[in-house]
Steps between C-alpha positions, in 0.01 A plus 500: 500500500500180684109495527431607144671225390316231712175678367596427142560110565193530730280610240659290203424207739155601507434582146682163436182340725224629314595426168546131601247326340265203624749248392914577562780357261586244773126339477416691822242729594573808661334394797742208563779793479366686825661371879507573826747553764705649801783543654592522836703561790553422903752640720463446892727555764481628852584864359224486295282317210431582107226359329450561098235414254473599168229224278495630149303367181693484174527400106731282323530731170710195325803269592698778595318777661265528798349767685295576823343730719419495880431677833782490782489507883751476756490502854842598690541498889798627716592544802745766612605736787203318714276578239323286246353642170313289263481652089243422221657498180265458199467590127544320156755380259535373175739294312657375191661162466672403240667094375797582328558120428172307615606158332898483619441723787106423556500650888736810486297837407619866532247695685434898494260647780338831547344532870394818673424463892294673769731428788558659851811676595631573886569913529719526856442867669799518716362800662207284639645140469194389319507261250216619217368326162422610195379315183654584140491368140869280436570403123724211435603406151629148546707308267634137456491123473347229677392075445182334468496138598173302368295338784198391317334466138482897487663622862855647569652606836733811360803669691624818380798788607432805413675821484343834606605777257304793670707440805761740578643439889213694688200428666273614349588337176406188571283272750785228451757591711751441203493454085467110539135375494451124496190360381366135602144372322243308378274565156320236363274522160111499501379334249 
């Protein structure tokens, strides 16, 4: 249910693109509309290290809405039981933000992601004492708010907390560790 409905504001989003026209009620083309971004994030420690990269292009629909689209990748070390396993995480998200009051409130936005990840999982025989991988598709349906501070003419550095509805306390229903997901970036307009 959850995905149909992302599909439907998906697809209204993109309908909504192609019937812009050369010149947009705001005097500006639709090419001044389009950005580009990523977020990030860096965890190291003597346990282990996380590294996260998701760049993403998107489109300022109007004064309230924006939306983008993007690849992912994560790389995830840990060491355990004199052991160290490294993972590759990687896949592709989109996302939805909206600013519900852009001039008294002109850096809060509410944020809705859909991601679905290739990650790596640890499967412990106990018979053998092997640790084994194996790679599987992870959904995450990620809701939220987050601020945008301006840094330049047409640049923001963006923070955002999200909150993972697909996970339910196991494993294997999330690459998280938890429903929390924090968000730190960078998007900046082209033209």
């Amino acid at each position: 249910m959850k995905i149909k409905n992302l599909i439907i504001i998906f697809s209204a989003l993109l309908i909504n693109f192609q019937q812009t026209k050369a010149q947009t009620e705001f005097g500006e083309t639709p090419k001044s509309k389009i950005f580009i971004g990523s977020t990030f994030r860096l965890g190291i420690s003597n346990l282990g290290s996380l590294i996260e990269l998701s760049p993403y292009v998107g489109y300022n629909i109007n004064s309230y809405f924006s939306a983008g689209l993007g690849p992912s990748y994560t790389f995830y070390s840990e060491r355990f039981n004199g052991q160290s396993v490294r993972f590759h995480f990687f896949g592709a998200r989109g996302f939805l933000r909206v600013l519900p009051a852009p001039e008294r409130l002109p850096g809060l936005f509410l944020a809705a992601e859909l991601e679905n990840i290739n990650n790596e999982t640890i499967i412990y025989d106990p018979n053998t004492f092997q640790f084994d991988q194996a790679r599987r598709w992870t959904p995450a349906y990620l809701v939220g708010a987050g601020f945008r501070q301006k840094t330049g003419n047409n640049s923001y550095f963006t923070i955002s907390l999200l909150y993972n509805l697909a996970d339910d306390g196991t494993a294997e229903s999330t690459i998280y560790g938890g429903p929390l997901v924090y968000r730190v970036g960078y998007m900046f307009g082209l033209y």
